[in-house]
C-alpha positions as CSV (number, residue, x, y, z in Angstrom):
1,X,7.0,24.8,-0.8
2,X,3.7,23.6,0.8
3,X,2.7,20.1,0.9
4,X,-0.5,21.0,-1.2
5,X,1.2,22.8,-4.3
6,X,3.6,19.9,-4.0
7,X,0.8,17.8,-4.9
8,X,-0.5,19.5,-7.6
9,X,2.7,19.8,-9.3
10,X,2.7,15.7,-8.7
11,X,-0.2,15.4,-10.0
12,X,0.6,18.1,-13.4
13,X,3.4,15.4,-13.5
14,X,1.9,12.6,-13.4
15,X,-1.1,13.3,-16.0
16,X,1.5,14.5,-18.4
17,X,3.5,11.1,-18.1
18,X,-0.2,9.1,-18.1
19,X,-1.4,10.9,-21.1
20,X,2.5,11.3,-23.1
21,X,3.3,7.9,-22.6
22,X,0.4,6.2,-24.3
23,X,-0.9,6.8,-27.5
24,X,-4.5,5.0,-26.3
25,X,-4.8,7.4,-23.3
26,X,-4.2,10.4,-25.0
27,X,-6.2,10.1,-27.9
28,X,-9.3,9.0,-25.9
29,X,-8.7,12.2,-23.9
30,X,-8.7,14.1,-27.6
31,X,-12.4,12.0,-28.4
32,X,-13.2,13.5,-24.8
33,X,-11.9,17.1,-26.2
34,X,-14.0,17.1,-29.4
35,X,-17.2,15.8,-27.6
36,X,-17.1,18.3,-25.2
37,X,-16.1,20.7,-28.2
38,X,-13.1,22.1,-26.4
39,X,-10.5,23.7,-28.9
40,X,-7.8,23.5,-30.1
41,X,-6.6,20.2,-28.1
42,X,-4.0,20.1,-25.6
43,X,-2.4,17.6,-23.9
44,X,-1.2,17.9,-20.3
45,X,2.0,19.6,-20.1
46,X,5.2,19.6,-18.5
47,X,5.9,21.2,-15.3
48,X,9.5,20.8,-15.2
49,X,12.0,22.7,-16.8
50,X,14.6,25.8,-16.3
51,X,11.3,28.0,-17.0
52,X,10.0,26.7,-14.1
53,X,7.0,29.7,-13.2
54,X,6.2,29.6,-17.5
55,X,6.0,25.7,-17.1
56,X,3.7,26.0,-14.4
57,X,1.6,28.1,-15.7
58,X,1.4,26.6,-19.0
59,X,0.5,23.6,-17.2
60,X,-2.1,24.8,-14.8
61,X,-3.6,26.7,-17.9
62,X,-3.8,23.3,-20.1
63,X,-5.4,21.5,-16.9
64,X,-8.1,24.3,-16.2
65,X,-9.1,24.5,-20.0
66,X,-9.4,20.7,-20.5
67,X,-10.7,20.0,-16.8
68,X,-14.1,18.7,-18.0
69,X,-12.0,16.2,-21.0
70,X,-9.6,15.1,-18.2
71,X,-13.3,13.8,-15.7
72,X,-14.9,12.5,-18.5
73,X,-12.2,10.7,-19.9
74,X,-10.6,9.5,-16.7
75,X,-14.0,8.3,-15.5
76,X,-14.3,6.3,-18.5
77,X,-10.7,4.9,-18.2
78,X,-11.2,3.7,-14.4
79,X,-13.9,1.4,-15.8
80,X,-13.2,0.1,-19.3
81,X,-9.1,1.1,-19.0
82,X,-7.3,-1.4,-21.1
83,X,-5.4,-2.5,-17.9
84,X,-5.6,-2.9,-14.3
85,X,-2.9,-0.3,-13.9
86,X,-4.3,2.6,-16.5
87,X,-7.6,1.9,-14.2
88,X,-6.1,2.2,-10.7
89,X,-4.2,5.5,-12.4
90,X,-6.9,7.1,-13.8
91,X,-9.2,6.4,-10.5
92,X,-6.7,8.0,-8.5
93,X,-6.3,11.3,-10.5
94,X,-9.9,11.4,-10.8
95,X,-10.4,11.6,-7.0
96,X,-7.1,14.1,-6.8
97,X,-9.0,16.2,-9.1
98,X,-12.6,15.7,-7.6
99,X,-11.3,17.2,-4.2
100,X,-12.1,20.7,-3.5
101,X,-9.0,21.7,-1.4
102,X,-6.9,20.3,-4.3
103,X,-9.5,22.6,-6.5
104,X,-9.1,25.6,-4.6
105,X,-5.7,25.1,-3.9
106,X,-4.8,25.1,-7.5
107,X,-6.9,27.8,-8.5
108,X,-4.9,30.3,-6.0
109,X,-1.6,28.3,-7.5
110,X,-3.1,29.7,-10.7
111,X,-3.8,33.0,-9.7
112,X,-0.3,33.6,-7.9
113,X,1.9,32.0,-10.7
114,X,0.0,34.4,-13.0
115,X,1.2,37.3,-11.1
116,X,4.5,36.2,-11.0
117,X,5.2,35.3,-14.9
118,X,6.1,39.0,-15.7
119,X,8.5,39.4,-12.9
120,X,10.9,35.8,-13.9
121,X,11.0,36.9,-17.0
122,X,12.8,40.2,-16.1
C-alpha cells in the first residue's frame, strides 16, 4: 500500500480512538455537529475489521460528511483542550487534515474504494 493511504488510514484510526475514548471529545465534536447543522451525528469510525473496503468506506464517508465539525472542533480543542496531550493531538490532526495532498489523496481513496465496494462483496 502507498505511504500516503497508509496515513490516512492512521489518521481514520486515530480520530476514531481520540473521539471513542473520551466522552469530552466526542460530545464537543456533536456541539460542533449541531452548530454547523450537520445531521444525523456521526462519530468517526472504525477502519479496521474483516470488511476491510466497507470499513473504509464507511469511514472515509463519516470523515467527508463531518469535515467542517472535525476543523472547528479540533481548532477549538488545540487551544482550550482540557490537557496538554488532547491539545498536541487535536493540533496534529488538524494540520494532517489541513494539508491538501492528504485532501486530495483521500478524496481519490474515496473515489476508488467506492468503486470497489460492489466487487468484495461478491
Amino acid at each position: 500500500m502507498h505511504k500516503t493511504t497508509d496515513e490516512i488510514l492512521c489518521l481514520l484510526d486515530q480520530l476514531y480512538r481520540f473521539y471513542r475514548n473520551s466522552p469530552l471529545n466526542r460530545s464537543m465534536l456533536k456541539r460542533a455537529c449541531e452548530a454547523l447543522d450537520i445531521k444525523p451525528f456521526q462519530a468517526p469510525s472504525r477502519v479496521g475489521g474483516t470488511r476491510w473496503i466497507g470499513h473504509t468506506h464507511k469511514a472515509l464517508d463519516v470523515m467527508w460528511k463531518i469535515y467542517p465539525a472535525l476543523l472547528q472542533q479540533l481548532g477549538e480543542c488545540q487551544t482550550n483542550g482540557h490537557n496538554r496531550d488532547v491539545q498536541a493531538k487535536a493540533k496534529a490532526f488538524l494540520k494532517k487534515l489541513k494539508d491538501n495532498h492528504f485532501i486530495l489523496t483521500a478524496a481519490m481513496l474515496t473515489d476508488t474504494i467506492l468503486h470497489l465496494k460492489p466487487l468484495s462483496s461478491c
